[in-house]
PDB file of N, CA, C, O and CB in Angstrom:
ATOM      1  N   UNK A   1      -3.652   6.380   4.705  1.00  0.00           N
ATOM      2  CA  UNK A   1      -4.600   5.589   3.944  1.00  0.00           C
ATOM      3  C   UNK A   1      -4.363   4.102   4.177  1.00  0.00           C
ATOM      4  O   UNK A   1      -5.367   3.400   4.059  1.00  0.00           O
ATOM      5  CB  UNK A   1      -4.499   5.920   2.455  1.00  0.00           C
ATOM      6  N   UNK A   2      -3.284   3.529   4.470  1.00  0.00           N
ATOM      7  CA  UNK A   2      -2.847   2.494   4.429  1.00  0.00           C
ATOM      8  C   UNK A   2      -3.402   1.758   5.429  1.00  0.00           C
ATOM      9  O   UNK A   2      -4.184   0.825   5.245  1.00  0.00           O
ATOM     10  CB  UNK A   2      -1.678   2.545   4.388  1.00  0.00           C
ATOM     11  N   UNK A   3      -2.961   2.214   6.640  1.00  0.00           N
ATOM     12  CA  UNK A   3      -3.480   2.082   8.006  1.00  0.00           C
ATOM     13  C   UNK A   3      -4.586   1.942   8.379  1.00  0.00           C
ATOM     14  O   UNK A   3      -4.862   1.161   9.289  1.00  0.00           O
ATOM     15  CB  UNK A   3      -3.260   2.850   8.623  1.00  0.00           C
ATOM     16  N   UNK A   4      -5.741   2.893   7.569  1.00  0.00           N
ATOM     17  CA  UNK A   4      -7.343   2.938   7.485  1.00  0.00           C
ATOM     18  C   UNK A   4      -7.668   1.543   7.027  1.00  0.00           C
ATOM     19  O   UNK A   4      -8.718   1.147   7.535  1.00  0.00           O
ATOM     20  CB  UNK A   4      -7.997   4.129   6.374  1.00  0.00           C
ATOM     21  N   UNK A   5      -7.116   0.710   6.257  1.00  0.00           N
ATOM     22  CA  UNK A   5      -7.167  -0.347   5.461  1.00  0.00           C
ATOM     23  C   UNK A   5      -7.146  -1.555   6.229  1.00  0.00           C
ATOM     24  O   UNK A   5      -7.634  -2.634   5.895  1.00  0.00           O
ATOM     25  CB  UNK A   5      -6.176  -0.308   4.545  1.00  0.00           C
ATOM     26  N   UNK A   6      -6.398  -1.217   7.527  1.00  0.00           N
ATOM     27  CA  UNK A   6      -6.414  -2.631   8.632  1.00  0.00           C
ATOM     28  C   UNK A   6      -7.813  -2.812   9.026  1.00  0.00           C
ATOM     29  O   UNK A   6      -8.752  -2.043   9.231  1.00  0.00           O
ATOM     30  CB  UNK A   6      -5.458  -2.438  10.198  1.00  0.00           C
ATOM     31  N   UNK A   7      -7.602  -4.416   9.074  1.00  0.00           N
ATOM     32  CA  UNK A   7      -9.255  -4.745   9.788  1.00  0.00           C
ATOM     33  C   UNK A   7     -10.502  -3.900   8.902  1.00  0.00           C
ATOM     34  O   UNK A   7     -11.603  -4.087   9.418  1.00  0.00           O
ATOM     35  CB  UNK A   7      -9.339  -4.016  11.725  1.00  0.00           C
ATOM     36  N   UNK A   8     -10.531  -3.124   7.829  1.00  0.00           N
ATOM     37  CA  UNK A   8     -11.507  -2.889   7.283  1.00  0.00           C
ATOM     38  C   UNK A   8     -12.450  -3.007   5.933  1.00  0.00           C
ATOM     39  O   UNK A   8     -13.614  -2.916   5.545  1.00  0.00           O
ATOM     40  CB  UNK A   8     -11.328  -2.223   7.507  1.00  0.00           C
ATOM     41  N   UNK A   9     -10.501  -3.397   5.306  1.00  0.00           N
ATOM     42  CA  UNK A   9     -10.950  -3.565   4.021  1.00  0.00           C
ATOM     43  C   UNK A   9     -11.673  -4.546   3.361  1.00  0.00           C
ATOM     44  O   UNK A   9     -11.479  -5.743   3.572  1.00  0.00           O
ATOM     45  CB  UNK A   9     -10.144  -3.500   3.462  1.00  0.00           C
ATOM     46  N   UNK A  10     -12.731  -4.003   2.351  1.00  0.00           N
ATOM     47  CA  UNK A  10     -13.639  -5.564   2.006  1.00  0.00           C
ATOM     48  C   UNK A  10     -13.223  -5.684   0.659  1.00  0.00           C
ATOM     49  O   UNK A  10     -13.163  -6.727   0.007  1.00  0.00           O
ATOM     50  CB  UNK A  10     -15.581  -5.590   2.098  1.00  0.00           C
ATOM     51  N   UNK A  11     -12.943  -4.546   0.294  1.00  0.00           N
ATOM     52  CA  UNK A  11     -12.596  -4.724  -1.372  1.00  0.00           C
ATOM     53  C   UNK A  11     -11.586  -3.871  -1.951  1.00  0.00           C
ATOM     54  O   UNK A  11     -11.821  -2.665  -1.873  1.00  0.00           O
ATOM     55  CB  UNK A  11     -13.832  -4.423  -2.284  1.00  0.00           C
ATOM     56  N   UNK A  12     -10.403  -4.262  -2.573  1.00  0.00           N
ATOM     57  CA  UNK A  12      -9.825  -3.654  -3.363  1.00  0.00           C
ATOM     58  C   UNK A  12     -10.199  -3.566  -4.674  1.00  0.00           C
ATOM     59  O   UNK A  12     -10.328  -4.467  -5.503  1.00  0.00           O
ATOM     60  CB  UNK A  12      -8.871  -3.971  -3.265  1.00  0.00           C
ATOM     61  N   UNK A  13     -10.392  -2.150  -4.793  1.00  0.00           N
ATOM     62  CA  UNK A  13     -10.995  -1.328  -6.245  1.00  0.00           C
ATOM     63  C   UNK A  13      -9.905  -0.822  -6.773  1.00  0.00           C
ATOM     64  O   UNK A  13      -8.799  -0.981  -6.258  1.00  0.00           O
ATOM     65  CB  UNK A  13     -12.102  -0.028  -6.084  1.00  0.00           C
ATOM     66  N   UNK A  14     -10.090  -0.220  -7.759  1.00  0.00           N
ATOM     67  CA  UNK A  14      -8.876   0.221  -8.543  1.00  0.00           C
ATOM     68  C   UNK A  14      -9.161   2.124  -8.293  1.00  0.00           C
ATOM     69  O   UNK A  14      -8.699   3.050  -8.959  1.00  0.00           O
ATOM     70  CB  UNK A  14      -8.965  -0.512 -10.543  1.00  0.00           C
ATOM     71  N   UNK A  15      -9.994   2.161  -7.203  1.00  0.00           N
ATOM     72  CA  UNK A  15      -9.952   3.655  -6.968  1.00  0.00           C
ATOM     73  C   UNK A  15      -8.841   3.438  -5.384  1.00  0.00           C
ATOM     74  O   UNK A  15      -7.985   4.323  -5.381  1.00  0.00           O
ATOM     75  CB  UNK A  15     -11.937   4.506  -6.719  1.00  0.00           C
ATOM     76  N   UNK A  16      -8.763   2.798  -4.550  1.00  0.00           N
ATOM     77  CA  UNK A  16      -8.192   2.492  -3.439  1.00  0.00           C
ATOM     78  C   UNK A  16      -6.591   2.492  -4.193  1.00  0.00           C
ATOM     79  O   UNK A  16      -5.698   3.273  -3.865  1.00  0.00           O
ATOM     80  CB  UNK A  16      -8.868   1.032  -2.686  1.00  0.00           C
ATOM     81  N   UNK A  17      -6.482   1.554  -5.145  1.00  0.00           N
ATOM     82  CA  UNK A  17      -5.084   1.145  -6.305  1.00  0.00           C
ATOM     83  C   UNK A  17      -4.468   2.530  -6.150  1.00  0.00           C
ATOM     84  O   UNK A  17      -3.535   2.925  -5.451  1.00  0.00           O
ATOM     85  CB  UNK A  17      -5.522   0.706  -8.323  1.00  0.00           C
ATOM     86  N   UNK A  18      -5.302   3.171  -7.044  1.00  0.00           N
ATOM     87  CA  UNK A  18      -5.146   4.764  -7.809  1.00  0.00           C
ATOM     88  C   UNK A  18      -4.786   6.045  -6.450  1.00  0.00           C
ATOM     89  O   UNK A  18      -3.862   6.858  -6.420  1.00  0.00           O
ATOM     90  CB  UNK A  18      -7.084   5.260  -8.760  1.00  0.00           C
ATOM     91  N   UNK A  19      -5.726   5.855  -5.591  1.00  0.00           N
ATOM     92  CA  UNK A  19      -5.218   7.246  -4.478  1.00  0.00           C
ATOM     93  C   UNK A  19      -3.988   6.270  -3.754  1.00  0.00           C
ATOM     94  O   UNK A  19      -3.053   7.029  -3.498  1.00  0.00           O
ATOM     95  CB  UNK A  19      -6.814   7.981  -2.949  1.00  0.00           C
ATOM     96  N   UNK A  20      -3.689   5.005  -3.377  1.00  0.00           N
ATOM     97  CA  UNK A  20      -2.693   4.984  -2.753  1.00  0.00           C
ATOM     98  C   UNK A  20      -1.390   5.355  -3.801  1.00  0.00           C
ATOM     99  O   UNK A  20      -0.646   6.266  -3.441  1.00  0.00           O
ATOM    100  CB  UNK A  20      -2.710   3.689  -2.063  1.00  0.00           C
ATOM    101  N   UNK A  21      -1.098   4.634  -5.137  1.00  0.00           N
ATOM    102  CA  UNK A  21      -0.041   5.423  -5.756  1.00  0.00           C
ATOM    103  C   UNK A  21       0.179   6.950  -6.040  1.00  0.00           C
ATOM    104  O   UNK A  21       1.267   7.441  -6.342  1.00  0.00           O
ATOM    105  CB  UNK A  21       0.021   4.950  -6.794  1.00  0.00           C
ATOM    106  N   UNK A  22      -1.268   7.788  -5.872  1.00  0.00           N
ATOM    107  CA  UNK A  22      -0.881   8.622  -6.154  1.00  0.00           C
ATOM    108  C   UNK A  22      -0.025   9.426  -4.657  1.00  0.00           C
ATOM    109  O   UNK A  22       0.817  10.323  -4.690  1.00  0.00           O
ATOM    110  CB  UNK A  22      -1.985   9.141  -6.889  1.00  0.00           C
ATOM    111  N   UNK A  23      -0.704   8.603  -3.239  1.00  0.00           N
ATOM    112  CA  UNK A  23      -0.291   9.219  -2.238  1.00  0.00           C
ATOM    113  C   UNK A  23       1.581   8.909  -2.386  1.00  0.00           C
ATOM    114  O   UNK A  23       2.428   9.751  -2.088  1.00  0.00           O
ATOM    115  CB  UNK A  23      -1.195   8.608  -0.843  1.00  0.00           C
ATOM    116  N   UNK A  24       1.916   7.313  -2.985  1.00  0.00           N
ATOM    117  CA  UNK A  24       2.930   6.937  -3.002  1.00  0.00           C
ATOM    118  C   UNK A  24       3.622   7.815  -3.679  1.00  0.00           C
ATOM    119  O   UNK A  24       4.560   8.300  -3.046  1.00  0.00           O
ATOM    120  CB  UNK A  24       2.975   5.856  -3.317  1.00  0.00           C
ATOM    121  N   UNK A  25       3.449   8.263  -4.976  1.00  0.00           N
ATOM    122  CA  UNK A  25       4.015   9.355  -5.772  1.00  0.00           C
ATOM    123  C   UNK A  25       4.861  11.046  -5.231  1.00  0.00           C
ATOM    124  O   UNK A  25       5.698  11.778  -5.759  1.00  0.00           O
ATOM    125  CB  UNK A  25       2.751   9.632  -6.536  1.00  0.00           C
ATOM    126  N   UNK A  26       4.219  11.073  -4.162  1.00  0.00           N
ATOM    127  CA  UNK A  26       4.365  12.023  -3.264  1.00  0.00           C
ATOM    128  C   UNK A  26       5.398  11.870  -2.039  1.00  0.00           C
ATOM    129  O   UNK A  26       5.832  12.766  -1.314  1.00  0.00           O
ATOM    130  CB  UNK A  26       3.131  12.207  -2.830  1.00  0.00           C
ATOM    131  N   UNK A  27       5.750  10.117  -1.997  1.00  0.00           N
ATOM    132  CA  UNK A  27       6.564   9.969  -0.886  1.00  0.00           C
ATOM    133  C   UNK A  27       7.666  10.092  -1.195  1.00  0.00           C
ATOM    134  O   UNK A  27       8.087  10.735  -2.157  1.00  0.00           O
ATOM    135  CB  UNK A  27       6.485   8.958  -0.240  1.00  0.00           C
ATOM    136  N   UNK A  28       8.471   9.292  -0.160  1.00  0.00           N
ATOM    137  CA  UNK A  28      10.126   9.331  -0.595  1.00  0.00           C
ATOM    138  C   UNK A  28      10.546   7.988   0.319  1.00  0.00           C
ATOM    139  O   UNK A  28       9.924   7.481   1.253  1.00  0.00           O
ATOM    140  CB  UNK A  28      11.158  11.067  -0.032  1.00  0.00           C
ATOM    141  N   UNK A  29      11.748   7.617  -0.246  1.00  0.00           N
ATOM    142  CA  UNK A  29      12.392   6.227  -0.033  1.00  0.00           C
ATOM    143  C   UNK A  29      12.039   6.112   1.695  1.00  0.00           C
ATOM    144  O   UNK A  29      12.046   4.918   1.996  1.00  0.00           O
ATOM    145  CB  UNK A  29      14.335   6.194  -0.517  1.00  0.00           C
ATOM    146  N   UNK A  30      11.801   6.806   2.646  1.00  0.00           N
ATOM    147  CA  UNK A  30      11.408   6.585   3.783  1.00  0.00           C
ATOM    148  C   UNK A  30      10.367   5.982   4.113  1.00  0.00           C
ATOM    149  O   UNK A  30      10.242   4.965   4.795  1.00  0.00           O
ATOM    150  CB  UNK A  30      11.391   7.400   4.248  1.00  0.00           C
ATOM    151  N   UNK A  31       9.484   6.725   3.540  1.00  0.00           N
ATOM    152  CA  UNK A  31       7.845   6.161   3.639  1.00  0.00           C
ATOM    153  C   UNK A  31       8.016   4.811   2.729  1.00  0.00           C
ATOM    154  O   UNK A  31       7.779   3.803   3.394  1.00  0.00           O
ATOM    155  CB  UNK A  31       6.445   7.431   2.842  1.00  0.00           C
ATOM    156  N   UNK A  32       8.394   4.529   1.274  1.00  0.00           N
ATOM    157  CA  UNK A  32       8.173   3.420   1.132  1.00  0.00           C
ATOM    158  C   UNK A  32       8.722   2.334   2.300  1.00  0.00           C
ATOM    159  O   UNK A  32       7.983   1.420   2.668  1.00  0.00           O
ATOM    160  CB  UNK A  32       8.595   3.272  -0.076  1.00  0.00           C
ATOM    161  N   UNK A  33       9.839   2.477   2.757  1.00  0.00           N
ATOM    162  CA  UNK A  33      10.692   1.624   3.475  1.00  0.00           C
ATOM    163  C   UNK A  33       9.374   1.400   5.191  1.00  0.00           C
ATOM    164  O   UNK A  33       8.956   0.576   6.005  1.00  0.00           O
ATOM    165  CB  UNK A  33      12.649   2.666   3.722  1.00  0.00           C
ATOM    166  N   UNK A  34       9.331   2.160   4.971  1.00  0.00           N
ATOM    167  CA  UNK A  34       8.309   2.016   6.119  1.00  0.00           C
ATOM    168  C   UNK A  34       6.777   1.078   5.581  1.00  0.00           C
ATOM    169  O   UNK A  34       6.273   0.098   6.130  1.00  0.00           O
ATOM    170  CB  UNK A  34       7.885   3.787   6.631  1.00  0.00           C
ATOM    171  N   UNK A  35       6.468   1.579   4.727  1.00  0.00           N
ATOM    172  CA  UNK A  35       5.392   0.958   4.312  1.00  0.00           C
ATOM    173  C   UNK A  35       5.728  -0.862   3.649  1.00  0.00           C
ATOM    174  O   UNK A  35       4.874  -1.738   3.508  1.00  0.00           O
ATOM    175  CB  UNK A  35       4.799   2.087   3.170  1.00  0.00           C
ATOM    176  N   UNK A  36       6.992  -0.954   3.398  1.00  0.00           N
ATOM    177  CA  UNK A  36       7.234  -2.344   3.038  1.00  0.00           C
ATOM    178  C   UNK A  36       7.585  -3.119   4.437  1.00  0.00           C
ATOM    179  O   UNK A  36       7.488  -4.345   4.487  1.00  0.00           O
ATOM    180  CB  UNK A  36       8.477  -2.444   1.901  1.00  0.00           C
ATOM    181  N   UNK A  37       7.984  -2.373   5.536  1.00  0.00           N
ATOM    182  CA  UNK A  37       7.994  -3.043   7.194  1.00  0.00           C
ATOM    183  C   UNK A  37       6.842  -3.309   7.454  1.00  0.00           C
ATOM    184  O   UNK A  37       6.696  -4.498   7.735  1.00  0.00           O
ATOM    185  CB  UNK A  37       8.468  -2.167   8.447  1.00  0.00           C
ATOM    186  N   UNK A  38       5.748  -2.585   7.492  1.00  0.00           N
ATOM    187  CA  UNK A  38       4.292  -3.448   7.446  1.00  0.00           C
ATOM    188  C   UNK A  38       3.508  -4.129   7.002  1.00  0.00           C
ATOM    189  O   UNK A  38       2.784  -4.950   7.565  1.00  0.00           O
ATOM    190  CB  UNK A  38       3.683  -3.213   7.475  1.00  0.00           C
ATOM    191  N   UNK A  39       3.624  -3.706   5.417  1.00  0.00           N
ATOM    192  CA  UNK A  39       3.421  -4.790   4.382  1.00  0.00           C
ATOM    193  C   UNK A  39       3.912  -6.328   5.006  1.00  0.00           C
ATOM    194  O   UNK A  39       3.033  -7.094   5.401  1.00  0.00           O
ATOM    195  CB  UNK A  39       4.363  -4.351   2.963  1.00  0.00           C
ATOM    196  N   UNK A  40       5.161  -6.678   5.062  1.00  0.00           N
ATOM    197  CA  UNK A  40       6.070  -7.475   5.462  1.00  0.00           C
ATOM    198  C   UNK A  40       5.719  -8.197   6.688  1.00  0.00           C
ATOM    199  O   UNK A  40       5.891  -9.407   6.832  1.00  0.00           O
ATOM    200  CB  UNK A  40       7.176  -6.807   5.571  1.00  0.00           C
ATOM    201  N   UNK A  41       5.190  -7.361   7.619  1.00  0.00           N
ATOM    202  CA  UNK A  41       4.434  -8.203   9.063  1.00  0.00           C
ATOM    203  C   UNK A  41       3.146  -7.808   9.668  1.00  0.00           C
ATOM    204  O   UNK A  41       2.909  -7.726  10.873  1.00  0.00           O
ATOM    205  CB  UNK A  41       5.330  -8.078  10.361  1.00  0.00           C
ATOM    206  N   UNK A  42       2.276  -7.555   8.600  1.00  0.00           N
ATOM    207  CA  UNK A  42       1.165  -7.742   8.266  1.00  0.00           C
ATOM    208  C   UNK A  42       0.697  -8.939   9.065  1.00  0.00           C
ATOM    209  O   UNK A  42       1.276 -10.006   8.856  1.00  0.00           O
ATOM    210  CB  UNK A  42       1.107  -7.810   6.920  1.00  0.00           C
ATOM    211  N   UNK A  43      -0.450  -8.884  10.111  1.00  0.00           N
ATOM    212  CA  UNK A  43      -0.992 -10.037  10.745  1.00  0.00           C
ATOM    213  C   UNK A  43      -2.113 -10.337   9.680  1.00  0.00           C
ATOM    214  O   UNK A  43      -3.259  -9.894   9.756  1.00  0.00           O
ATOM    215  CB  UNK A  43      -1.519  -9.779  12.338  1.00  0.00           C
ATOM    216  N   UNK A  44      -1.722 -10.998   8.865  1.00  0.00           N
ATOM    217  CA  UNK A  44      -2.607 -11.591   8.012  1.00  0.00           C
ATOM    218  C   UNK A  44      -3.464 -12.798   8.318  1.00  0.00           C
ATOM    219  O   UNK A  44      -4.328 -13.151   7.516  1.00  0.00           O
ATOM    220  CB  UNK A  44      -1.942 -11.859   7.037  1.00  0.00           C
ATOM    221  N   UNK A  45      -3.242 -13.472   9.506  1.00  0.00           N
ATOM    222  CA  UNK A  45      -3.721 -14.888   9.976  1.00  0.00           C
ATOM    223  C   UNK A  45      -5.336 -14.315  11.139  1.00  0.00           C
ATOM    224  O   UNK A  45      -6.062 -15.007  11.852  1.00  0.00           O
ATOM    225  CB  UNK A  45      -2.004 -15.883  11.107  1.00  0.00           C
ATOM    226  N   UNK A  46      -5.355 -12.822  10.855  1.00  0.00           N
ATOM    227  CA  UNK A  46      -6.581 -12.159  11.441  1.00  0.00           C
ATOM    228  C   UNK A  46      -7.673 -12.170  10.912  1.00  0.00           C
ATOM    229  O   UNK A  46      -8.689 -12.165  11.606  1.00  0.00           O
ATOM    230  CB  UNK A  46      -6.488 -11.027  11.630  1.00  0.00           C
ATOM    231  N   UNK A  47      -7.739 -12.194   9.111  1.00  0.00           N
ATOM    232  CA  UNK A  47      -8.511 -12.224   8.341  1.00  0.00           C
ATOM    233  C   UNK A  47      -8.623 -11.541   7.272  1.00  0.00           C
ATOM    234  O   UNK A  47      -7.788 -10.692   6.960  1.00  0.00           O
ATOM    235  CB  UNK A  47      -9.215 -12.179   8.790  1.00  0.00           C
ATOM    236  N   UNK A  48      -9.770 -11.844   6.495  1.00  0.00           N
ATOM    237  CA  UNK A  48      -9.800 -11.665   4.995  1.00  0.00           C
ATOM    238  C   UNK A  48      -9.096  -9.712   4.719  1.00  0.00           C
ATOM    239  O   UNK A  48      -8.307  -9.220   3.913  1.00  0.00           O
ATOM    240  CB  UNK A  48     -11.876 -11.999   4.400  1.00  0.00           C
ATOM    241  N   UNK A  49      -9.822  -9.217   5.739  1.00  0.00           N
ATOM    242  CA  UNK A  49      -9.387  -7.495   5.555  1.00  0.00           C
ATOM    243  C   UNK A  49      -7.826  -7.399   5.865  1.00  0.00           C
ATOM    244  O   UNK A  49      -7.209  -6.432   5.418  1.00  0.00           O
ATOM    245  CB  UNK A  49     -10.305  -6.323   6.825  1.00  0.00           C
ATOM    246  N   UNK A  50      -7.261  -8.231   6.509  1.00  0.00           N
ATOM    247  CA  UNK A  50      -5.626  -8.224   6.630  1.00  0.00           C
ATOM    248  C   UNK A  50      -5.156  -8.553   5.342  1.00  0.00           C
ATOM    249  O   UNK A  50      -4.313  -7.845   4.791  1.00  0.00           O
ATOM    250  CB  UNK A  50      -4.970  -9.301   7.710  1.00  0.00           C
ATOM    251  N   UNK A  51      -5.546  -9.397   4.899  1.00  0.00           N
ATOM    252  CA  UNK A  51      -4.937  -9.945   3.761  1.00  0.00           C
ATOM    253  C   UNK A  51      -5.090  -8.950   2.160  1.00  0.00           C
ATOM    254  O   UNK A  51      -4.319  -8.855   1.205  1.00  0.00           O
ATOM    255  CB  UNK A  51      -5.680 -11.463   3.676  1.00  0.00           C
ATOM    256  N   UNK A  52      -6.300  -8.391   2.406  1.00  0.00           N
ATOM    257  CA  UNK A  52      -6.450  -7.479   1.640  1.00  0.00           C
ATOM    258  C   UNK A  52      -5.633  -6.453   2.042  1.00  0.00           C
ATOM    259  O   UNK A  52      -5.171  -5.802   1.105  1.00  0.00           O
ATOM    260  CB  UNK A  52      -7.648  -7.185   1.511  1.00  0.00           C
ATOM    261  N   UNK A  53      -5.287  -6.078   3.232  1.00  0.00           N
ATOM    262  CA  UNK A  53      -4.124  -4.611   3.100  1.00  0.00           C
ATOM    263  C   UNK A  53      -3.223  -5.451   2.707  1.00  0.00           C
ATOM    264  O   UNK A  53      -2.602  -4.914   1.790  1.00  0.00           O
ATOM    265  CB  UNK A  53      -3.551  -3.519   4.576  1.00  0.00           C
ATOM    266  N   UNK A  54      -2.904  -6.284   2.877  1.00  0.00           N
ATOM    267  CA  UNK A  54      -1.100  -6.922   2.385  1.00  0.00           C
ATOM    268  C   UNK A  54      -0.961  -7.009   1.484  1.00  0.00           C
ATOM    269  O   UNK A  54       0.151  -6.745   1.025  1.00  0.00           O
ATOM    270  CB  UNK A  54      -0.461  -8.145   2.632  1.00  0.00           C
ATOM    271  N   UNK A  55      -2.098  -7.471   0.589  1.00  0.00           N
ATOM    272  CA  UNK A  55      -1.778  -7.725  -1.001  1.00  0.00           C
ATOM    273  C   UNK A  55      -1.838  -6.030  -1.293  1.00  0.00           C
ATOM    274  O   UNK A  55      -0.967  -5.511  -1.991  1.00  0.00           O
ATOM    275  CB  UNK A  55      -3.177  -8.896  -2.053  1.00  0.00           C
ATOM    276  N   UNK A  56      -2.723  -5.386  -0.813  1.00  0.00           N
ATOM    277  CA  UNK A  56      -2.247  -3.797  -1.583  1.00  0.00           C
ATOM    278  C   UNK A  56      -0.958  -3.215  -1.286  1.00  0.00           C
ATOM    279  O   UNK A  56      -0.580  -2.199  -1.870  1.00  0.00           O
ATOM    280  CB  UNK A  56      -3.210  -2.549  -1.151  1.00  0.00           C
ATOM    281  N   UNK A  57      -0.133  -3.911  -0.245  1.00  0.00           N
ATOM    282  CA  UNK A  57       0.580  -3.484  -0.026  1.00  0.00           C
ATOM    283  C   UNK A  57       1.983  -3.788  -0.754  1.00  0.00           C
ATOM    284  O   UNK A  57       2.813  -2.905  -0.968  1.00  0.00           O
ATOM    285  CB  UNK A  57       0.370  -3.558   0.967  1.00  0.00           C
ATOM    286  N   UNK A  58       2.100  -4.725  -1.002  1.00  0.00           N
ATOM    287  CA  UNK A  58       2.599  -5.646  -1.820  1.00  0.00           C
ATOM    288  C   UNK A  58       2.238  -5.387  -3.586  1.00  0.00           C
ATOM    289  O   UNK A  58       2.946  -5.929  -4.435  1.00  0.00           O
ATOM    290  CB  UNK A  58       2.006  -6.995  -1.210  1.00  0.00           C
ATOM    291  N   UNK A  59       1.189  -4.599  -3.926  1.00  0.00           N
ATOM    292  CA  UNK A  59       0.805  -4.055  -5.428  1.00  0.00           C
ATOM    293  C   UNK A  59       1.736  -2.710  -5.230  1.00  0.00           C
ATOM    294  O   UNK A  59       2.151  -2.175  -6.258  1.00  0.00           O
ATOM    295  CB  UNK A  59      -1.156  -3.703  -5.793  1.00  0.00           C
ATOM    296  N   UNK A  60       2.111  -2.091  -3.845  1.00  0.00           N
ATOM    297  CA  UNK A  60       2.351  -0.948  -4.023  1.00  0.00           C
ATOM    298  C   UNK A  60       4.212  -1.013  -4.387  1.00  0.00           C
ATOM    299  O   UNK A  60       5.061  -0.662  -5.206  1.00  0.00           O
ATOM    300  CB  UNK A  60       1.731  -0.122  -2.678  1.00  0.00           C
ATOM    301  N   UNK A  61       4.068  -1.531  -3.461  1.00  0.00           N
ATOM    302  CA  UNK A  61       5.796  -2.112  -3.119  1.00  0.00           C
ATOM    303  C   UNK A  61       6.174  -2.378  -4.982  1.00  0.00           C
ATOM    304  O   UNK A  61       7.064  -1.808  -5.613  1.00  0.00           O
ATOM    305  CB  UNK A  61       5.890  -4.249  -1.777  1.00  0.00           C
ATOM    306  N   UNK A  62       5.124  -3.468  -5.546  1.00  0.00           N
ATOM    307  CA  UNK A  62       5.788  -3.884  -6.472  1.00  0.00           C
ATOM    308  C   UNK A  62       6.189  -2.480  -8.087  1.00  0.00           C
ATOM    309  O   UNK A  62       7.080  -2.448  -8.937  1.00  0.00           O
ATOM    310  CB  UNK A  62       4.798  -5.288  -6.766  1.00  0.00           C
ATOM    311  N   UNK A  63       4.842  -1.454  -7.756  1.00  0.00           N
ATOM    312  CA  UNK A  63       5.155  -0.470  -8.324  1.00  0.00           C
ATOM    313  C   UNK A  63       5.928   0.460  -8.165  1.00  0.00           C
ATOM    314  O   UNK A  63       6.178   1.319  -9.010  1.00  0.00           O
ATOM    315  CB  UNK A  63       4.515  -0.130  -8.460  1.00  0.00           C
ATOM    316  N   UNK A  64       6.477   0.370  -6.848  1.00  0.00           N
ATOM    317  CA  UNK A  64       7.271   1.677  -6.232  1.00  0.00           C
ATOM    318  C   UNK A  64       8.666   1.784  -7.195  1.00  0.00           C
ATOM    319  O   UNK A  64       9.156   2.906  -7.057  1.00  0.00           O
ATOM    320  CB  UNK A  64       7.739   1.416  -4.348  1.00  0.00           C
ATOM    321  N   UNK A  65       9.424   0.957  -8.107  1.00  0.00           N
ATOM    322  CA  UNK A  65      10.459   1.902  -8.878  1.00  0.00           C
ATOM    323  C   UNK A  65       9.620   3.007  -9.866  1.00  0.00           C
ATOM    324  O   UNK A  65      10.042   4.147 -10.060  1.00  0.00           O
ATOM    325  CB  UNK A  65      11.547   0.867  -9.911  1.00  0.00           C
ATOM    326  N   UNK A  66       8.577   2.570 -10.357  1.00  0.00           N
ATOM    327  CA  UNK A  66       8.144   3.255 -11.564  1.00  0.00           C
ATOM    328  C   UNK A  66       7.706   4.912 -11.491  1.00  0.00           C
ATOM    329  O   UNK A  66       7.831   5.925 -12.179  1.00  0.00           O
ATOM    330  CB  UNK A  66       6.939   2.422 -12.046  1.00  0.00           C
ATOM    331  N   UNK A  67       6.711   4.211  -9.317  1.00  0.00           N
ATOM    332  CA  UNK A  67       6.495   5.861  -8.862  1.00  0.00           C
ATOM    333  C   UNK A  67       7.216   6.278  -8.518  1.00  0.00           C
ATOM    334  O   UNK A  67       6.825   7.414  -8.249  1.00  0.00           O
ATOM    335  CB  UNK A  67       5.763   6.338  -8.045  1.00  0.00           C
ATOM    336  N   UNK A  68       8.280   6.180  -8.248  1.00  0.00           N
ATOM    337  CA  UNK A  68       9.101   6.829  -7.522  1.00  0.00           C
ATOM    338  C   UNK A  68      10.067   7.644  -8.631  1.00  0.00           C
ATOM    339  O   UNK A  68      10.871   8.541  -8.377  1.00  0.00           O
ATOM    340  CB  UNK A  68       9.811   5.817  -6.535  1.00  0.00           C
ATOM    341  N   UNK A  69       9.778   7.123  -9.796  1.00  0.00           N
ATOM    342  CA  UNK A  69      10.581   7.690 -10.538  1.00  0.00           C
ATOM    343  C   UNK A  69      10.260   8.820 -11.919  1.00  0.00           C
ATOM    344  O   UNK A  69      10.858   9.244 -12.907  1.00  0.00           O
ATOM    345  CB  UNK A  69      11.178   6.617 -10.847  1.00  0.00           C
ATOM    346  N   UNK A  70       8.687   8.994 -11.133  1.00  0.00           N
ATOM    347  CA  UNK A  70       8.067   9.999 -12.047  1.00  0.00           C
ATOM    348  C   UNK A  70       7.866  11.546 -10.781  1.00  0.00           C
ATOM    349  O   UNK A  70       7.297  11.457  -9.693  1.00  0.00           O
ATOM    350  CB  UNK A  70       6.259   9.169 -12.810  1.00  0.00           C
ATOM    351  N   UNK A  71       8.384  12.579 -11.240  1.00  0.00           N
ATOM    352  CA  UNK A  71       7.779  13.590 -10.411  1.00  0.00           C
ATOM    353  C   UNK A  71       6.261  13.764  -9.893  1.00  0.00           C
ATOM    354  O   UNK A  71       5.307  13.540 -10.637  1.00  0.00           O
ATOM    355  CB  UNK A  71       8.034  14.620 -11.053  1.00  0.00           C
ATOM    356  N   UNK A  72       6.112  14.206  -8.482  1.00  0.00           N
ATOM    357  CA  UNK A  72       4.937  14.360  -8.175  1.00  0.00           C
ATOM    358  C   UNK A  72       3.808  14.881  -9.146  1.00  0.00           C
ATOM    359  O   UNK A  72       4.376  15.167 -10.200  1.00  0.00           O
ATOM    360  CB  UNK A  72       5.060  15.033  -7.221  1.00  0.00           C
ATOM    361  N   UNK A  73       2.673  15.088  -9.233  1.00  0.00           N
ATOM    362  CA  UNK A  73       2.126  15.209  -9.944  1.00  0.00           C
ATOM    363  C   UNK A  73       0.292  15.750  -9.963  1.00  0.00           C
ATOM    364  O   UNK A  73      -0.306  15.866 -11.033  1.00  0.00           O
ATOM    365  CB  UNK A  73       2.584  14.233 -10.294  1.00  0.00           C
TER     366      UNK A  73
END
């Protein structure tokens, strides 16, 4: 889902919010760690849809103790 988000995104909704934590909910310290390496070098100087995956990425990152610490669901 994340990846789909390069170069495309026009809007972060709070349904985009909602399926990525829930996909996050499902991961494990790998995938976040991976997903904060891209977050992190994010070509954001490409445009507005870069910047929009980074900041979701960066909403996700900032929730990841809370999901990570509820069983899947």
């Amino acid at each position: 889902m994340y990846f789909n988000t390069f170069g495309h995104l026009k809007l972060m909704d709070r349904g985009i919010v909602s399926h990525s934590i829930r996909i996050m909910n499902r991961s494990d310290h790998t995938l976040v760690e991976f997903m904060q390496y891209y977050t992190n070098n994010c070509p954001a100087v490409r445009g507005e849809a870069y910047r929009l995956a980074m900041d979701l990425g960066y909403q996700l990152n900032a929730k990841r103790p809370e999901v990570l610490a509820v069983a899947p669901g």
